[in-house]
C-alpha positions as CSV (number, residue, x, y, z in Angstrom):
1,X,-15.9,44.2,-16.6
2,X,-17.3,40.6,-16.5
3,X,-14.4,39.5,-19.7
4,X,-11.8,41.0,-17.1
5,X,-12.9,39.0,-14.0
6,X,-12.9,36.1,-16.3
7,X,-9.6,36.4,-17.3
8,X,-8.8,37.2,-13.8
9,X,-10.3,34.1,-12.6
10,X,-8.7,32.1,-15.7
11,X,-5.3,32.9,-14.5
12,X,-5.5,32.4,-11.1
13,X,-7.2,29.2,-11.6
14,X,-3.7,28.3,-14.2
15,X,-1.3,29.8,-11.7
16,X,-2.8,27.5,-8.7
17,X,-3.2,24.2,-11.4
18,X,0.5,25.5,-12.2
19,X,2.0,25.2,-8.3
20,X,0.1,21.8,-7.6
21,X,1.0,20.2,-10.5
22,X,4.8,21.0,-9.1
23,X,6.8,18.1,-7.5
24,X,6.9,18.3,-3.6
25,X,10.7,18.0,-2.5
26,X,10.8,17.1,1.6
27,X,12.7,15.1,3.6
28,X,11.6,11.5,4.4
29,X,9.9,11.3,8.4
30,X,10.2,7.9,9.5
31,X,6.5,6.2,10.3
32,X,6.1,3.5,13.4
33,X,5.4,0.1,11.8
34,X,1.6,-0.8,12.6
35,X,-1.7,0.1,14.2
36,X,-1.7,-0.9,17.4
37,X,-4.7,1.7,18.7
38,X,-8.1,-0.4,18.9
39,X,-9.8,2.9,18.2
40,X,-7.4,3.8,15.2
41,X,-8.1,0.0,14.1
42,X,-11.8,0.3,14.5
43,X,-11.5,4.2,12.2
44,X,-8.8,2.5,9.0
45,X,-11.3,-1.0,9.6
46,X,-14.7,1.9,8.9
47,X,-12.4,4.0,6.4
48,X,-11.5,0.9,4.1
49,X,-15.2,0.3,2.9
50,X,-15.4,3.6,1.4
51,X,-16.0,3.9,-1.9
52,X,-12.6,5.1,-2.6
53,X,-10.5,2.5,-1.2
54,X,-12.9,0.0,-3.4
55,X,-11.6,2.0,-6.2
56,X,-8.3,1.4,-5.0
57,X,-8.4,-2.1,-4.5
58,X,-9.6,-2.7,-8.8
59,X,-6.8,-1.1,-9.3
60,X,-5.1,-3.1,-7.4
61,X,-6.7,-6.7,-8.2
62,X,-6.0,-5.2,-12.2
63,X,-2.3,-5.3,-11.4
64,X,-2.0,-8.7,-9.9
65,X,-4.0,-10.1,-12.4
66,X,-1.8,-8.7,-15.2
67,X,0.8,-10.6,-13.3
68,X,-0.8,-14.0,-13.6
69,X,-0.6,-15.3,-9.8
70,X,-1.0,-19.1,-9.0
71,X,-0.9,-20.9,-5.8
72,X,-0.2,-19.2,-2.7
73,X,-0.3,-15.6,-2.3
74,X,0.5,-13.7,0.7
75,X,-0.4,-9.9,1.5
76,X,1.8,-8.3,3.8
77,X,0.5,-5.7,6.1
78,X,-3.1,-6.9,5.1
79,X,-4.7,-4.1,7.6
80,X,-8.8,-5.1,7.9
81,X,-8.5,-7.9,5.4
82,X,-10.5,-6.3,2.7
83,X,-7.8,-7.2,0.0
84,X,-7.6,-10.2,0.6
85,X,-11.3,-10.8,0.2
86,X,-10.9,-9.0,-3.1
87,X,-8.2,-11.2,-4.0
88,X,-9.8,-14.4,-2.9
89,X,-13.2,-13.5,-4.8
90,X,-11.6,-12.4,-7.5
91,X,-9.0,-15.6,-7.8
92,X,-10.7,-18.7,-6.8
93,X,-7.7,-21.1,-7.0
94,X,-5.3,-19.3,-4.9
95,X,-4.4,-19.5,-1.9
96,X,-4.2,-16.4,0.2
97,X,-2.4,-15.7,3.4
98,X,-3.1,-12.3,5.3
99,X,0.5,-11.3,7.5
100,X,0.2,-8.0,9.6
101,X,2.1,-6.9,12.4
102,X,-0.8,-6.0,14.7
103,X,-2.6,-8.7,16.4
104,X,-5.6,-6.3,17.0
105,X,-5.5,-5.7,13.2
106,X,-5.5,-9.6,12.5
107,X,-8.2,-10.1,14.5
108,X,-10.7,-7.4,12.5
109,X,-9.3,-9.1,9.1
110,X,-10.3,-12.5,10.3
111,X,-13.9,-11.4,11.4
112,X,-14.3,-9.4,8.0
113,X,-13.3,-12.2,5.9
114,X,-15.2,-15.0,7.9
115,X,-18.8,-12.6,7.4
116,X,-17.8,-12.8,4.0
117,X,-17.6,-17.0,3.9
118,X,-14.4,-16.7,2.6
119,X,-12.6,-18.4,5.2
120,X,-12.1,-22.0,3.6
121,X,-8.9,-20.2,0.9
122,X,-8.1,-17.7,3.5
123,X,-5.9,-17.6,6.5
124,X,-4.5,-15.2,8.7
125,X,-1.2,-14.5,10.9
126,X,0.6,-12.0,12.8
127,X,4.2,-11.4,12.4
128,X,6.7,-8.5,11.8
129,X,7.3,-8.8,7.7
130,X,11.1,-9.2,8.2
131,X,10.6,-12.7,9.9
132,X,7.8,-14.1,7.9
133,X,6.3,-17.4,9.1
134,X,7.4,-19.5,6.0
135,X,9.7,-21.7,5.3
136,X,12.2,-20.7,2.2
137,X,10.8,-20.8,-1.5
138,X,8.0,-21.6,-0.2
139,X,5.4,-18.4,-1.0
140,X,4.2,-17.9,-5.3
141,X,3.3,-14.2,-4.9
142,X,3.5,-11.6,-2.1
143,X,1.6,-8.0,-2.6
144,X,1.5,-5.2,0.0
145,X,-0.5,-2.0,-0.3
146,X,0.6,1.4,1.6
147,X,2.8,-0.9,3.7
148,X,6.4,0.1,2.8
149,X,6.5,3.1,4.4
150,X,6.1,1.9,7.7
151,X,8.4,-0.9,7.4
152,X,11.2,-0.1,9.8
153,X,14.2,-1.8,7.5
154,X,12.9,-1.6,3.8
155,X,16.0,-3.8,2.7
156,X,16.0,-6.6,5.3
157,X,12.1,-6.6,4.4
158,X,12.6,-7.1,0.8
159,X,15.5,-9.5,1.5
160,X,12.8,-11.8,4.0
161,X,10.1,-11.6,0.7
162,X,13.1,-13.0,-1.6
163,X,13.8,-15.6,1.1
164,X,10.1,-16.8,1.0
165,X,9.3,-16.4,-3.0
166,X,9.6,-19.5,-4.7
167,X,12.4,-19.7,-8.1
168,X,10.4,-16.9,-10.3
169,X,8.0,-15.8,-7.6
170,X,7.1,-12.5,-8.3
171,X,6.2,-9.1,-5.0
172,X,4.3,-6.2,-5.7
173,X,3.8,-3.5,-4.1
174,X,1.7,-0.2,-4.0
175,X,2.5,2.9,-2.3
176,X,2.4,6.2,-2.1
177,X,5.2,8.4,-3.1
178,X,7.1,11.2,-1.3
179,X,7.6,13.4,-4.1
180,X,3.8,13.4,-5.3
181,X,2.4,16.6,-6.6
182,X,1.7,19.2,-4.5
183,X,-2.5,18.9,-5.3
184,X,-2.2,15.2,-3.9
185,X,-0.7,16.5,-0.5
186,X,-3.5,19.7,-0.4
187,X,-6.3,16.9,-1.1
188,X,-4.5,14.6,2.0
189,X,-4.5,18.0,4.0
190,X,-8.3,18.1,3.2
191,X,-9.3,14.9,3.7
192,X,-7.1,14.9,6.8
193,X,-8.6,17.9,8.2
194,X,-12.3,17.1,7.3
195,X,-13.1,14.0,6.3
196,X,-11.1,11.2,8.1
197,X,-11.9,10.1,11.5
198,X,-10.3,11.9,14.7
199,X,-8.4,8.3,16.0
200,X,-6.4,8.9,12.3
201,X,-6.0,12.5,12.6
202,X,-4.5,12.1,16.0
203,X,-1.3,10.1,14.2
204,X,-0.9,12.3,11.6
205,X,-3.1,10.1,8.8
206,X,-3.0,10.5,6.2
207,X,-0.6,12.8,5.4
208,X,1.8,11.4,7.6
209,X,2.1,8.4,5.7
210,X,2.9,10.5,2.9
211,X,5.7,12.2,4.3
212,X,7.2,9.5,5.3
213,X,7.3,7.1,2.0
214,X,9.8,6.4,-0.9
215,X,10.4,8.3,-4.1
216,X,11.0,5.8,-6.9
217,X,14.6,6.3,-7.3
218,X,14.8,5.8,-3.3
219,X,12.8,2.0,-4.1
220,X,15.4,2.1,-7.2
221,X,18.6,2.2,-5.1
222,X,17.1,0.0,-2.3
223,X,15.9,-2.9,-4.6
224,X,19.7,-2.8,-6.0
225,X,21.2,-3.8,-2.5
226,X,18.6,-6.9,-2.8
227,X,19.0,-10.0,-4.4
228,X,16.3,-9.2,-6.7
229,X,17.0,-8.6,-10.3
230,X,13.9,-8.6,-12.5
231,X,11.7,-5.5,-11.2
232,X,9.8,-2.7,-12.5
233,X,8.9,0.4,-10.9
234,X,5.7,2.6,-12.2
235,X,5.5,6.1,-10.8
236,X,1.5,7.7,-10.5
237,X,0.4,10.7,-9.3
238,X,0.8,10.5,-6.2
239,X,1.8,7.2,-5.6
240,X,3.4,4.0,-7.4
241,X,3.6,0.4,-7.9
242,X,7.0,-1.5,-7.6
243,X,7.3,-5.2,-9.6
244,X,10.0,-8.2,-9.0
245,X,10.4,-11.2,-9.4
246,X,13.2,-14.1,-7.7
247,X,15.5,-15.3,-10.3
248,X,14.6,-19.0,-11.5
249,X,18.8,-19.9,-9.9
C-alpha cells in the first residue's frame, strides 16, 4: 500500500512539475506608468529591503559590471533608490543619476540614499523617461529594472535612451517576461495573495505587472524599429535582461 501511494504521489508531483514548467500564452494588459499612491510608495519603498529584492539587485549589479560602465550612469524608473545605492557602493567612480516618473517616488529615493551618505555621486530627478532631462550624447550607461512594462510607448522610450547615450553608450534592462512558466505566475499568485502588502494587492501587484510585460521576441521586434543595432536579449525563467549599445557613427 505505502509503494502505491508513493508512486501515486510521484506522479502527481511530475504531472504538476509537468504543467508549470509549460509556457504561459496570454495576451499583453497594458500597465499605468508609475506609482503615484503615497501608501503604495510607502509598501514597494518596505517591499524593496527584502531579502529577495537584495538578491535581485547582485544579479543585477553582476550584469552591469560585466558590462564595464564608466562615467555617468542613469537608472530609469529608479523606484525607492535602492539600486542606485547598490550601484554607487558598488562603483565608486561613476556617476549615478536616479530618473522616475513619480515625484512622491523621488522623494523616498532621495531620503534612502542620503541615510546611506551616498549623496555626494548621487542625484535624483523626476521626469517621464520619453523626455529625459539630458542633453544629447550626453549619458555613458542607462539601466532600468521592472520598468518596461509600464512604459506607455516602449519605442519612443528606447528612441529618448538612444538620443541621450553617448557614441557606444550601452542600456540594459531587466524585466519580467509575459510568457514565463506557469510556476512563476502560481508563485506571483502566492505571494500576491499572502505575502505582499494590501496597498500592492489593491493594483494588481505583482502579477499585474506580469501580465502586462514583453516576451522577448515582442523586445526583439520593438528594438528593430529603434536606431539601435548592437543588442542582446537573454531570456530567464520568468523574466529577462535586454543589452544595447549606440553605434560609435
Amino acid at each position: 500500500m505505502l509503494i502505491w501511494a508513493t508512486r501515486a504521489l510521484a506522479f502527481l508531483l511530475a504531472v504538476v512539475l509537468g504543467l508549470g514548467y509549460r509556457r504561459v500564452n496570454i495576451p499583453r494588459q497594458v500597465s499605468r506608468e508609475g506609482i503615484e499612491n503615497g501608501e503604495a510608495v510607502q509598501a514597494y519603498n518596505r517591499i524593496s529591503r527584502w531579502p529577495q529584492f537584495g538578491l535581485l539587485r547582485r544579479m543585477i549589479l553582476s550584469e552591469i559590471r560585466a558590462c564595464e560602465p564608466e562615467g555617468t550612469i542613469v537608472d530609469v524608473g529608479c523606484g525607492p533608490g535602492y539600486l542606485v545605492a547598490a550601484v554607487a557602493k558598488s562603483f565608486p567612480r561613476l556617476h549615478i543619476i536616479g530618473v522616475d516618473i513619480s515625484e512622491e517616488m523621488i522623494q523616498q529615493a532621495a531620503r534612502n540614499v542620503s541615510s546611506l551618505g551616498l549623496g555626494e555621486r548621487v542625484e535624483f530627478r523626476q521626469r517621464d523617461v520619453k523626455q529625459m532631462p539630458f542633453e544629447d550624447n550626453s549619458v555613458d550607461f542607462v539601466v532600468s529594472t521592472l520598468s518596461l512594462h509600464h512604459w506607455s510607448e516602449s519605442k519612443e522610450s528606447l528612441e529618448e535612451i538612444h538620443r541621450v547615450l553617448k557614441p557606444e553608450g550601452q542600456f540594459l534592462i531587466f524585466d519580467l517576461r509575459r510568457d514565463a512558466r506557469q510556476l512563476f505566475y502560481w508563485l506571483l499568485h502566492f505571494a500576491q495573495r499572502f505575502v505582499v502588502p494590501a496597498e500592492l494587492r489593491s493594483v494588481n501587484e505583482p502579477t499585474g505587472s506580469a501580465r502586462s510585460s514583453y516576451t522577448p521576441a515582442e523586445v526583439e521586434a520593438i528594438i528593430l524599429e529603434t536606431p539601435f543595432q548592437q543588442y542582446k536579449i537573454k531570456p530567464g525563467f520568468g523574466w529577462m535582461f535586454i543589452w544595447g549599445r549606440k553605434s560609435r557613427w
